[in-house]
Rosetta silent file (secondary structure, phi, psi, omega in degrees, C-alpha in Angstrom):
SEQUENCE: XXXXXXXXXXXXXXXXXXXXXXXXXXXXXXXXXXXXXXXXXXXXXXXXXXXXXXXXXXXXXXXXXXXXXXXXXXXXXXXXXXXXXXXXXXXXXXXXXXXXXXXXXXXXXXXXXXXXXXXXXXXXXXXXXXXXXXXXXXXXXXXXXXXXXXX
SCORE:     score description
SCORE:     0.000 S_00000001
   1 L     0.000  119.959  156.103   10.199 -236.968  216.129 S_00000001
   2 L   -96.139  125.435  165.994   13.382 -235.885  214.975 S_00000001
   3 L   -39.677  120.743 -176.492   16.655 -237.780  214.386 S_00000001
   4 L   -87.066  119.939 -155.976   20.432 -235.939  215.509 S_00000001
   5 L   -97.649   98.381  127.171   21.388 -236.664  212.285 S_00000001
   6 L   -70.194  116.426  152.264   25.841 -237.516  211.931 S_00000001
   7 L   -62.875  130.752  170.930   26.928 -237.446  208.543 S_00000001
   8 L   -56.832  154.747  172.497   29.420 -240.413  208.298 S_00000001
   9 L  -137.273 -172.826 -176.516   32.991 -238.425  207.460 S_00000001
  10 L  -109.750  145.582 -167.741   35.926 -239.229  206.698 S_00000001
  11 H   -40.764  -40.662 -176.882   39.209 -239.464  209.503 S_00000001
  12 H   -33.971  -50.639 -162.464   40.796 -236.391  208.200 S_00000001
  13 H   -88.296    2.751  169.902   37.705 -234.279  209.044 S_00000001
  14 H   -97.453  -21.916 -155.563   37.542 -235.800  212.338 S_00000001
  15 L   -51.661  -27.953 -167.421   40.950 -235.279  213.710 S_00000001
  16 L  -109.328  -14.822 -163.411   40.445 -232.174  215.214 S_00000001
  17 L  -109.688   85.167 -170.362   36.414 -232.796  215.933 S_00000001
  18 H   -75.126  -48.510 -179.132   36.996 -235.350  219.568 S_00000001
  19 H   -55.495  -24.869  167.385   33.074 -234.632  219.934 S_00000001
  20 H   -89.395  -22.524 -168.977   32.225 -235.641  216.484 S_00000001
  21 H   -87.888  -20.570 -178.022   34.528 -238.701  216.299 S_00000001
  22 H   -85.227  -50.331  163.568   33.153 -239.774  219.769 S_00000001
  23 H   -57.713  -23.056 -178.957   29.438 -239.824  218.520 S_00000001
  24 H   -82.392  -32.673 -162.185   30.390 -241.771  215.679 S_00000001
  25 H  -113.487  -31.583 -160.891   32.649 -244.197  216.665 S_00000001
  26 L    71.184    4.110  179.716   32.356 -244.158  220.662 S_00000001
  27 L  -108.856  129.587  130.418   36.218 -243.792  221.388 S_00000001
  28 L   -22.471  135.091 -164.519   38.128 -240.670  222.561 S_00000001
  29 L   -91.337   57.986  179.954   40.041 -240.097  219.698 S_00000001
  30 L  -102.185  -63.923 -158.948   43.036 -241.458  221.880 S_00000001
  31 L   -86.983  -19.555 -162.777   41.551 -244.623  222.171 S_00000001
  32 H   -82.602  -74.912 -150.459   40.728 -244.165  217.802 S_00000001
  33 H   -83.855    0.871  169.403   44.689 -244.193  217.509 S_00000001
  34 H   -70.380  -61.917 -179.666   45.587 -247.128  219.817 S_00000001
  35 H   -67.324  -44.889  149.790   43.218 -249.449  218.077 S_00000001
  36 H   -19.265  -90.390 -146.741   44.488 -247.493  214.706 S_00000001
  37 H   -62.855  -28.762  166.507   48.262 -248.334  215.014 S_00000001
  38 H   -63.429  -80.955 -174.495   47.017 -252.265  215.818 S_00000001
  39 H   -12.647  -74.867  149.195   44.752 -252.077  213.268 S_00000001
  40 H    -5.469  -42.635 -164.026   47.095 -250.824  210.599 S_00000001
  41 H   -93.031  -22.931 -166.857   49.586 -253.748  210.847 S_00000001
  42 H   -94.084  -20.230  146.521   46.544 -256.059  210.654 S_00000001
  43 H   -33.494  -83.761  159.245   45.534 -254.178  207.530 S_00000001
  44 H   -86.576  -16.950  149.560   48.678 -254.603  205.356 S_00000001
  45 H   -34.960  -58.337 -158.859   49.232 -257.719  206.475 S_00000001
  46 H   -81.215   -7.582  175.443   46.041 -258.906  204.970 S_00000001
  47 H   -95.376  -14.765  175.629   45.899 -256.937  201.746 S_00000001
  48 L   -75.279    5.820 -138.163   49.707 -257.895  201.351 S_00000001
  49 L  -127.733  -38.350  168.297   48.541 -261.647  201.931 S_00000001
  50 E  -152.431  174.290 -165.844   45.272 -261.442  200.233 S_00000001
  51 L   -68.945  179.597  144.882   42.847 -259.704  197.598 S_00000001
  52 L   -34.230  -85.932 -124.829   39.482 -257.919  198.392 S_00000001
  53 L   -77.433   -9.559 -178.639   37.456 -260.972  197.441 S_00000001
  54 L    99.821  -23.921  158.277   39.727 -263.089  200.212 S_00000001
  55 L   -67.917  130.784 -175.238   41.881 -264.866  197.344 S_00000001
  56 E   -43.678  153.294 -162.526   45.660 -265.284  198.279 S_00000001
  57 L   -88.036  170.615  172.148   47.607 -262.974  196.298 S_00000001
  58 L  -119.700  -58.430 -174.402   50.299 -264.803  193.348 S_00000001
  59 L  -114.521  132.464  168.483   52.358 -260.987  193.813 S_00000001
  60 L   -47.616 -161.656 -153.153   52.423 -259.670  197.258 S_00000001
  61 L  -132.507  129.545  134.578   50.971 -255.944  197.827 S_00000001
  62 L   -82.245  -68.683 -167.220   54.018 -253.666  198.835 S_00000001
  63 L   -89.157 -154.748  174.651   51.947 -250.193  198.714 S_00000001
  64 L  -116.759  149.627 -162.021   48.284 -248.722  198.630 S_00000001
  65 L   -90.809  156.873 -169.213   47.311 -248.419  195.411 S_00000001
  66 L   -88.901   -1.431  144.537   46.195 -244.555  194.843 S_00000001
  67 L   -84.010   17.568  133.106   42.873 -245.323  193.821 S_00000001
  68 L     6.385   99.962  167.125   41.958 -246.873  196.889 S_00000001
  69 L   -34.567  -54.640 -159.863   38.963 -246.784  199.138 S_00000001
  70 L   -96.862   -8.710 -178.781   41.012 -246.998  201.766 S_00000001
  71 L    -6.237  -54.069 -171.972   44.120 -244.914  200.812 S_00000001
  72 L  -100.868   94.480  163.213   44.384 -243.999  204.914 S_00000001
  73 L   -55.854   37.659  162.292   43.676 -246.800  206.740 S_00000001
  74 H   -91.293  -32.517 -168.759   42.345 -244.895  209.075 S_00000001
  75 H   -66.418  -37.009  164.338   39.401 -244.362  207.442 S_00000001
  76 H    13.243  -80.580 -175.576   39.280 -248.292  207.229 S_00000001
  77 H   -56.251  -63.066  176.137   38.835 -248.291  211.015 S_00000001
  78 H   -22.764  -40.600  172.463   36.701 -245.558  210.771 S_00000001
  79 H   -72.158  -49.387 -153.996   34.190 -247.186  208.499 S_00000001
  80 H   -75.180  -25.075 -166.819   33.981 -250.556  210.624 S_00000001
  81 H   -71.935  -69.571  176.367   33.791 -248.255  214.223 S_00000001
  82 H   -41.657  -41.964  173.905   30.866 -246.241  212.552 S_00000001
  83 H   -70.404  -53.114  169.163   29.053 -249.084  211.523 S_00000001
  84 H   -51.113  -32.998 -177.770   29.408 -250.949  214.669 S_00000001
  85 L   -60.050  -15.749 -170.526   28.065 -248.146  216.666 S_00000001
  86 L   105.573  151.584  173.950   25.055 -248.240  215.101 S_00000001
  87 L    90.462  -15.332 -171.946   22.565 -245.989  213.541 S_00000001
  88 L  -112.373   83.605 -159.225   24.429 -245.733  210.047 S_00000001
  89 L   -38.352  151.723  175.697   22.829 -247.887  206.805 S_00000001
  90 H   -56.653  -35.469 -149.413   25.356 -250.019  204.684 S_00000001
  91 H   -75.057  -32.545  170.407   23.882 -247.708  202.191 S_00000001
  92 H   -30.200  -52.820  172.543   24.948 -244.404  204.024 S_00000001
  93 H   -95.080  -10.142  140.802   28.647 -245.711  204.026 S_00000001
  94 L   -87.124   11.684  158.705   28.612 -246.446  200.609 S_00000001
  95 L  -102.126  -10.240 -172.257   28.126 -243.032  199.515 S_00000001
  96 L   -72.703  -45.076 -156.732   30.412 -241.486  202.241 S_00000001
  97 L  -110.613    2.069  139.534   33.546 -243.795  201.028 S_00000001
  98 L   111.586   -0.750 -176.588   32.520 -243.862  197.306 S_00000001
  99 L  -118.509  161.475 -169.813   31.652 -247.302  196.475 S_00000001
 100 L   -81.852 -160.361 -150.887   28.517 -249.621  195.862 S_00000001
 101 H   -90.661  -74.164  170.943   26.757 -251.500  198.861 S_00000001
 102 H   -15.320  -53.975  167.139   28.286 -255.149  197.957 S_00000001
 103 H   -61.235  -32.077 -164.517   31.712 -253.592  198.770 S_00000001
 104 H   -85.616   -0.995  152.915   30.760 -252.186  201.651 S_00000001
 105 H   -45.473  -81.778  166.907   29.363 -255.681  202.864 S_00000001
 106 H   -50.534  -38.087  156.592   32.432 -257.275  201.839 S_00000001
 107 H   -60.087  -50.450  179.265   34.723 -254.439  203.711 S_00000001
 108 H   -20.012  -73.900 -173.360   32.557 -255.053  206.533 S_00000001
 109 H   -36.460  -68.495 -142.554   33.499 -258.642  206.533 S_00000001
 110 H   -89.257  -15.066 -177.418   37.216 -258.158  206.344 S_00000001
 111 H   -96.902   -7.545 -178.907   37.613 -254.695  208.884 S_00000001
 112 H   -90.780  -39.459 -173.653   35.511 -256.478  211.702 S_00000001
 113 H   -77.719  -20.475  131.139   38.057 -259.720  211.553 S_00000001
 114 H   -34.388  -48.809  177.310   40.712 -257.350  211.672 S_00000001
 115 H   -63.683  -51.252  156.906   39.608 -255.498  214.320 S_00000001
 116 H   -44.575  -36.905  178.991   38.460 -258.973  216.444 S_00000001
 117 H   -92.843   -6.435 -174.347   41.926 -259.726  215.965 S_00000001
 118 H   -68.331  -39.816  177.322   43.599 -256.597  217.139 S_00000001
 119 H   -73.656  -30.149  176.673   41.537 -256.694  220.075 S_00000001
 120 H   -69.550  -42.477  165.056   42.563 -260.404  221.127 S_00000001
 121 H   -34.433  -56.002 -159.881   46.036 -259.380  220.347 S_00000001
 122 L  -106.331   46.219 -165.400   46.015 -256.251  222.266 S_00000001
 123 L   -53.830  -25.458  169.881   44.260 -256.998  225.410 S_00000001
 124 L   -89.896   -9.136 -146.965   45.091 -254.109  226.995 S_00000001
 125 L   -84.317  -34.750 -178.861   44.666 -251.133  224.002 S_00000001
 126 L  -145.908  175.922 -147.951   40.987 -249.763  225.562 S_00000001
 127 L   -93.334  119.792  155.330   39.425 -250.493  228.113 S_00000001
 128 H    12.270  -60.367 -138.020   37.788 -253.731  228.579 S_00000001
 129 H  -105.873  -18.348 -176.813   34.034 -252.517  229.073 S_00000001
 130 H  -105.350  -12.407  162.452   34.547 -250.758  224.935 S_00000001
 131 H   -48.993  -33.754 -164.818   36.217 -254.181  224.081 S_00000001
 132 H   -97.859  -92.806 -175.783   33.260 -256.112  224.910 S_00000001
 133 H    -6.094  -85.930 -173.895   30.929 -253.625  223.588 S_00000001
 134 H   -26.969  -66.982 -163.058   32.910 -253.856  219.834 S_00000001
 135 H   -35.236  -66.554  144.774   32.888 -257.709  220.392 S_00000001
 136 H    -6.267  -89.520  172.586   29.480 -257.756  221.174 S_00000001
 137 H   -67.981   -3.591  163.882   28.564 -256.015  217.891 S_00000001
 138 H   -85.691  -42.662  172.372   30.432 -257.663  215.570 S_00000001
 139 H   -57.441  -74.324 -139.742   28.771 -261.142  216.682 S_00000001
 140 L   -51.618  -44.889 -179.339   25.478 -259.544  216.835 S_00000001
 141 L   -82.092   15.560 -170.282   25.707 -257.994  213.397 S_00000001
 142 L  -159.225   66.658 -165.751   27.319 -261.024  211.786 S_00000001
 143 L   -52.106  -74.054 -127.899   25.338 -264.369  212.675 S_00000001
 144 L  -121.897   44.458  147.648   27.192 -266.580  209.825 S_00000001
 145 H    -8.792  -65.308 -140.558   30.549 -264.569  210.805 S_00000001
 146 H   -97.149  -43.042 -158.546   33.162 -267.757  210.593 S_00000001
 147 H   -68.555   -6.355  167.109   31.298 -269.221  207.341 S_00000001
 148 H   -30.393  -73.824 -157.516   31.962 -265.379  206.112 S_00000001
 149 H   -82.802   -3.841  165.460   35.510 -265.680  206.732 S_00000001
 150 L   -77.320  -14.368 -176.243   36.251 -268.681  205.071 S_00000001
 151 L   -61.744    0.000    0.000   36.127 -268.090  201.841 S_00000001
């Protein structure tokens, strides 16, 4: 039995690929830049507010720093979308976006409670039935979620 094998990529290399961006993620990349432009705001707020690790900052954030995981926060979304859909190992997405497996744990954590909030926020940005679906898989993947997010 063989596997249809997607390499995780990066947004760039999707932009132009609707068919590759749709297996990975499950949105029309329409629906990618709705939840994107929400996303985004929910993004630098939280790195201008707090650190990776979830500690409050002493000096705000202005930019992205250029060594960055995340330089585009698209791929940001990209990473958390990919993961939710399924099929793609923590370990997978820490070699696509360059970092070890602890980060990409710890990204998890912080792009699914962005996204959970974009979507309560945005009630409207996609449609309802891929709303649930996301929702769905963030509880599912993330039993001890809220003690997660407390730190």
């Amino acid at each position: 039995m063989t596997m249809n094998f997607m390499p995780v990529r990066r947004y760039n290399e999707l932009e132009a690929d609707e068919q590759g961006l749709r297996r990975l993620t499950g949105l029309k990349n329409e629906e990618f830049l709705a939840l994107y432009y929400a996303f985004r705001e929910e993004w630098q707020l939280y790195f201008y507010f707090f650190t990776f690790t979830g500690q409050q900052r002493q000096r705000k954030q202005i930019s992205v720093r250029k060594n960055s995981i995340f330089s585009d926060s698209r791929d940001a979304l990209l990473f958390v979308l990919t993961y939710l859909k399924g099929g793609v190992l923590q370990e997978e997405l820490a070699e696509t976006f360059g970092m070890d497996q602890p980060k990409v744990s710890r990204y998890l954590t912080i792009t699914q409670k962005l996204l959970l909030q974009v979507i309560f926020k945005n009630p409207n940005i996609i449609p309802k039935w891929k709303q649930k679906k996301l929702r769905d898989a963030i509880f599912s993947r993330t039993s001890t979620y809220e003690e997660g997010m407390e730190e």
